[in-house]
BAKELO-966402 format. One record per residue: x, y, z of N, C-alpha, C in turn. Coordinates in steps of 0.05 Angstrom, whole numbers. Layout:
BEGIN
+--------+--------+--------+--------+--------+--------+--------+--------+--------+
|   n_px |   n_py |   n_pz |  ca_px |  ca_py |  ca_pz |   c_px |   c_py |   c_pz |
+--------+--------+--------+--------+--------+--------+--------+--------+--------+
|      X |      Y |      Z |      X |      Y |      Z |      X |      Y |      Z |
...
+--------+--------+--------+--------+--------+--------+--------+--------+--------+
END
This chain:
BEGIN
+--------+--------+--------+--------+--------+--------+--------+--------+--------+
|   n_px |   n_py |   n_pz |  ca_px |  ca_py |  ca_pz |   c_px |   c_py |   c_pz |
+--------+--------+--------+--------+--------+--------+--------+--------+--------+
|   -531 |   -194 |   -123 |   -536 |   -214 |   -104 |   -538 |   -203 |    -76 |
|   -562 |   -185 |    -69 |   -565 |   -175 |    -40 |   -561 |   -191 |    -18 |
|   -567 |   -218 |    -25 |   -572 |   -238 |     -7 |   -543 |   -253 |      1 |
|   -522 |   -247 |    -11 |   -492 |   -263 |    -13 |   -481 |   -241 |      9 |
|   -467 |   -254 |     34 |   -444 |   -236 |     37 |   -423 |   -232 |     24 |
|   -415 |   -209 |     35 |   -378 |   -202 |     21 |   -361 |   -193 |     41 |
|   -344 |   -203 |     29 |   -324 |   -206 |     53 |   -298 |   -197 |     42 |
|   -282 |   -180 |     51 |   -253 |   -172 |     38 |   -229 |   -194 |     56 |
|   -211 |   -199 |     31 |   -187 |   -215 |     49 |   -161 |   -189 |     37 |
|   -141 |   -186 |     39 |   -123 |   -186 |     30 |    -92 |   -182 |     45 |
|    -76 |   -193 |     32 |    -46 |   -200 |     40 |    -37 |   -179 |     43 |
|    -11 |   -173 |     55 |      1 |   -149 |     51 |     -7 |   -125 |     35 |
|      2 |   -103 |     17 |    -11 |    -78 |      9 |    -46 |    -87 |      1 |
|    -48 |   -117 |     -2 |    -79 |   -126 |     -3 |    -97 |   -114 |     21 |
|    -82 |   -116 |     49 |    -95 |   -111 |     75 |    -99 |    -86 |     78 |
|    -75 |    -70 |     72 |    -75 |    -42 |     72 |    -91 |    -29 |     54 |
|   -100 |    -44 |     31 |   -126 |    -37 |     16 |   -147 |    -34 |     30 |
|   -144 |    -55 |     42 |   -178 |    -65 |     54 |   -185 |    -58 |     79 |
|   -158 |    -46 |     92 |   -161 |    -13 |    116 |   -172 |      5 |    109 |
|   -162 |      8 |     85 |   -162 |     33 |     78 |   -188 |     38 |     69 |
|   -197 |     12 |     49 |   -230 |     18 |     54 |   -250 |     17 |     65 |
|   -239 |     -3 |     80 |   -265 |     -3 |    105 |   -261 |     28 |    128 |
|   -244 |     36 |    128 |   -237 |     64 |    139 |   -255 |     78 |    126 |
|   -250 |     85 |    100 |   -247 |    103 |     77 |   -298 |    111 |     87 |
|   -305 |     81 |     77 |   -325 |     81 |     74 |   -351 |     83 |    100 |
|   -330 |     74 |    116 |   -340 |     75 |    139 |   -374 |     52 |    143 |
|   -392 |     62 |    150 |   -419 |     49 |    152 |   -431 |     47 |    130 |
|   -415 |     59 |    107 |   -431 |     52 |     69 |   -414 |     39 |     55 |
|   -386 |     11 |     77 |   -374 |      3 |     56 |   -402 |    -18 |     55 |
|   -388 |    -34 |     25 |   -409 |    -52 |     17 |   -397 |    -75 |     19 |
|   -380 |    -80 |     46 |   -374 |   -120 |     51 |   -392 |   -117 |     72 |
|   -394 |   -140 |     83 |   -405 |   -150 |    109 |   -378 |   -151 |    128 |
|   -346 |   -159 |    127 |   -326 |   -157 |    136 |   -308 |   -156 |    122 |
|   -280 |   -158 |    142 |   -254 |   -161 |    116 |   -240 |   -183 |    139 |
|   -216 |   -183 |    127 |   -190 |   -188 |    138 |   -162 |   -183 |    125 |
|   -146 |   -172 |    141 |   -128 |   -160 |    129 |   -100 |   -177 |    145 |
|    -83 |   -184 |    131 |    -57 |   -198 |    140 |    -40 |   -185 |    133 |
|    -20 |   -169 |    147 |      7 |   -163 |    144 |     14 |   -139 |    122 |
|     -9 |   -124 |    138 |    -25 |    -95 |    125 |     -9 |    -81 |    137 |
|    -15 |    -55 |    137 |     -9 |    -26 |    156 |    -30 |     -7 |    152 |
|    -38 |     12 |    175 |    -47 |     29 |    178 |    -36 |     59 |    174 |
|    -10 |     46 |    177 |      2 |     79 |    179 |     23 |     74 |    159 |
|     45 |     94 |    154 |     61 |     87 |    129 |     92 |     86 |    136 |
|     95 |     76 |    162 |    114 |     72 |    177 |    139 |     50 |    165 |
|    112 |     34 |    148 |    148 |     11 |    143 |    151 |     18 |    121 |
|    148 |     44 |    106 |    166 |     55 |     84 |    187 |     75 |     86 |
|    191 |     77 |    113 |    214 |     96 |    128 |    230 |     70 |    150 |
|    215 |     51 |    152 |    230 |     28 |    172 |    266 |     25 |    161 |
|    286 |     32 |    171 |    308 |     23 |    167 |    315 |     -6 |    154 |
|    303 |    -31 |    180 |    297 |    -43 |    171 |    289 |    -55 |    133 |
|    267 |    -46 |    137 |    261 |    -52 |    108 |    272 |    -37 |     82 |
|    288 |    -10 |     86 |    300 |      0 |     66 |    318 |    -17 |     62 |
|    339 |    -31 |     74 |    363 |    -43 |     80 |    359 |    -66 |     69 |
|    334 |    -86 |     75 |    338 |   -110 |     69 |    306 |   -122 |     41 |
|    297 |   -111 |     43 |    270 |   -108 |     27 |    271 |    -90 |      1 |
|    267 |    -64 |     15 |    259 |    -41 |    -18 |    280 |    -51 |    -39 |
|    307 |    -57 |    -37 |    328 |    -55 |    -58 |    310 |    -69 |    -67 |
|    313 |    -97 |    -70 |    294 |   -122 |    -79 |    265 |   -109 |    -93 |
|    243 |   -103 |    -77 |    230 |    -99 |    -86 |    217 |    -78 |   -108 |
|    238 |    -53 |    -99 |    246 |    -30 |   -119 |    256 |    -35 |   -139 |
|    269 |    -60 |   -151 |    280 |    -64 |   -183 |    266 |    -86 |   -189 |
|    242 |    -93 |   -174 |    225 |   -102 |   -184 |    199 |    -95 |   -199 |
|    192 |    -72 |   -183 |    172 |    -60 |   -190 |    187 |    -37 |   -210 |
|    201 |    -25 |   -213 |    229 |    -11 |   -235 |    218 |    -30 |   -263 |
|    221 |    -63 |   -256 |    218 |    -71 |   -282 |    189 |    -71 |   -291 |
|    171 |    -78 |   -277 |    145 |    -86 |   -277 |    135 |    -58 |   -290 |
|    140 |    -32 |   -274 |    129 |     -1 |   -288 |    149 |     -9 |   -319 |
|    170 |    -12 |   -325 |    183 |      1 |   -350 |    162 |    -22 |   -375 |
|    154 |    -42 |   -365 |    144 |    -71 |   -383 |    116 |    -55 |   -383 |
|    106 |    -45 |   -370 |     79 |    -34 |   -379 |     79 |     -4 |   -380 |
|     91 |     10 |   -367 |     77 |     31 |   -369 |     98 |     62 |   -370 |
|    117 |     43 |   -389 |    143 |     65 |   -402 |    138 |     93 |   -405 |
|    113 |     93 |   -428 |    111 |    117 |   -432 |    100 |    136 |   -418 |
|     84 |    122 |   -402 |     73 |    144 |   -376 |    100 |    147 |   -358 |
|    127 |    145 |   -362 |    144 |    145 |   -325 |    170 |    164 |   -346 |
|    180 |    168 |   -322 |    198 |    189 |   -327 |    223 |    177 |   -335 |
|    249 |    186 |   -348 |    257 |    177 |   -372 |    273 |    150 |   -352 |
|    280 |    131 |   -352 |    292 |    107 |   -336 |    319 |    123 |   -320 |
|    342 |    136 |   -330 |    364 |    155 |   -326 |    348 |    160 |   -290 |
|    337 |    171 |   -296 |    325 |    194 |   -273 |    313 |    170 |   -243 |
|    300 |    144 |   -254 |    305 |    129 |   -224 |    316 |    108 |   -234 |
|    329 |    102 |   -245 |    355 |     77 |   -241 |    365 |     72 |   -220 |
|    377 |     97 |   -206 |    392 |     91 |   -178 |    376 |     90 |   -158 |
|    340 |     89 |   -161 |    330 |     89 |   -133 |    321 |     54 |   -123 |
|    334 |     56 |    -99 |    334 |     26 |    -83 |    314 |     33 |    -59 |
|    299 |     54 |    -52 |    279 |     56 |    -38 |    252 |     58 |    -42 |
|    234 |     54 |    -28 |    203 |     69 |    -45 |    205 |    100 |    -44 |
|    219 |    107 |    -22 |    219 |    138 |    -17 |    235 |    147 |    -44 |
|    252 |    137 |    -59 |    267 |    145 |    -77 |    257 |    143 |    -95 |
|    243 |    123 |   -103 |    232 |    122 |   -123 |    201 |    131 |   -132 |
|    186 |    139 |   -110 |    168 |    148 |    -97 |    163 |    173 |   -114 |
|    187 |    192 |   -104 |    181 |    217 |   -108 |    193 |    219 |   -133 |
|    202 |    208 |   -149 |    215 |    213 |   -176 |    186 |    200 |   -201 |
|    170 |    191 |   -191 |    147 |    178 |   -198 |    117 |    209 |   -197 |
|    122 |    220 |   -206 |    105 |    245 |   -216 |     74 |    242 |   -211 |
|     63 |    225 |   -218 |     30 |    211 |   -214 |     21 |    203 |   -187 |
|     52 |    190 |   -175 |     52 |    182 |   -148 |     55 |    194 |   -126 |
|     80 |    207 |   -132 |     95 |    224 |   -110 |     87 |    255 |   -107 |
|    101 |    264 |    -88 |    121 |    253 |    -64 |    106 |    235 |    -50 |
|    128 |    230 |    -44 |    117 |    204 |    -16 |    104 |    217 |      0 |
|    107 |    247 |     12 |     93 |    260 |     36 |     62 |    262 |     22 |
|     49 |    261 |     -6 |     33 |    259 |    -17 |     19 |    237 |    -11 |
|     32 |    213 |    -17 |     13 |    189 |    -24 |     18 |    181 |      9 |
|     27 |    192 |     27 |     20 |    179 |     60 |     -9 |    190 |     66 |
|    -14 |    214 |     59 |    -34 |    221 |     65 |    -61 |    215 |     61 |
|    -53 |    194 |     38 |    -81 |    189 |     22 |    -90 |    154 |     20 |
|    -57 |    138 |     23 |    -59 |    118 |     21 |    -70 |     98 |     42 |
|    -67 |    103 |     70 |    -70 |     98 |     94 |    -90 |    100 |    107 |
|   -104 |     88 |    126 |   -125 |     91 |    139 |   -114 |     98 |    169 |
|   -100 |     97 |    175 |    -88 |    117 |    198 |   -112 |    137 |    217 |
|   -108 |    158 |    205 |   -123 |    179 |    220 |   -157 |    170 |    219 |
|   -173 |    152 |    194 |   -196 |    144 |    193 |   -204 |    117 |    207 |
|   -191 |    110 |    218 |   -185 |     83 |    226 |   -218 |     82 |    245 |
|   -223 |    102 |    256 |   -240 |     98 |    288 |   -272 |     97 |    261 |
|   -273 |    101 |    235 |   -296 |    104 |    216 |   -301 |     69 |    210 |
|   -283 |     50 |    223 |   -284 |     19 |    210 |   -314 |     14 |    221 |
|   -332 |      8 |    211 |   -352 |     -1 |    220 |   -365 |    -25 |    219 |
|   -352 |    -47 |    203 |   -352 |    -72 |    196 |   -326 |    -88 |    208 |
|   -341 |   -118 |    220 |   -316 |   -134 |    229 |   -301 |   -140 |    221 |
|   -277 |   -131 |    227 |   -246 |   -130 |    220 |   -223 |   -152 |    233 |
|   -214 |   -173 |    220 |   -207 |   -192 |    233 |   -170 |   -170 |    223 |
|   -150 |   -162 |    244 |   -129 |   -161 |    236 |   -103 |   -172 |    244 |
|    -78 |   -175 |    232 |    -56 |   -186 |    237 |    -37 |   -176 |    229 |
|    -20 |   -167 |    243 |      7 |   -151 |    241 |     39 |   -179 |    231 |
|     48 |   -166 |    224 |     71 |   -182 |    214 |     95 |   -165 |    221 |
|    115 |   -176 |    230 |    137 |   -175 |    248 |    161 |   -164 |    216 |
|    163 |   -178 |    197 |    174 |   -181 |    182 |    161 |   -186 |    137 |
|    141 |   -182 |    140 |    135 |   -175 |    108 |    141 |   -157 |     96 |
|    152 |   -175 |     67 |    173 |   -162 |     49 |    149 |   -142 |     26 |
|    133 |   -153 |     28 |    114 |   -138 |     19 |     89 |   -115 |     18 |
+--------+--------+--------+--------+--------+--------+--------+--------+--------+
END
């Protein structure tokens, strides 16, 4: 459908998708815009005190369960991140994923950011758990 625009929305790590690709692709992505809500550019709120403290626990034995319900046999034996309550902890014990100094580099539109070449409506969030 040449004739339809496209348009990217997405929520939290949704936004940071949709940085990352409109970064990524620069003048050959294929939306007409995006918008991104309560995204990041950089990979700052996975070292935020803040959010280790009151967020990752939570969301780290969430996603703990969510990997073990699908995707057991690909992850390392449960023993080995049981105790991690961070993404950094759990991050780097995650083989496919980690280290974390790995996936900052790749995940983020950070340093590509000035390549956005499509209108970008964005919004920062003070406080998303996500």
């Amino acid at each position: 459908f040449p004739a339809v625009p496209i348009h990217l929305a997405g929520y939290s790590l949704g936004a940071t998708s949709c940085l990352l690709y409109c970064a990524r692709y620069g003048d050959d992505a294929a939306c007409d815009g995006a918008v991104a809500v309560a995204g990041s550019f950089t990979p700052s709120l996975i070292f935020c005190k803040h959010y280790q403290r009151y967020w990752q626990p939570w969301l780290t034995a969430n996603l703990k369960l969510v990997f073990w319900n699908r995707f057991a046999d690909e992850l390392p034996p449960r023993e080995e991140i049981a105790g991690a309550s961070t993404y950094v902890q759990l991050l780097d014990r995650l083989p496919h994923v980690g280290p974390v100094s790995k996936l900052c580099k790749t995940a983020f539109a950070g340093s590509d950011a000035s390549r956005i070449a499509r209108p970008l409506l964005f919004f920062a969030s003070a406080d998303d758990p996500f």
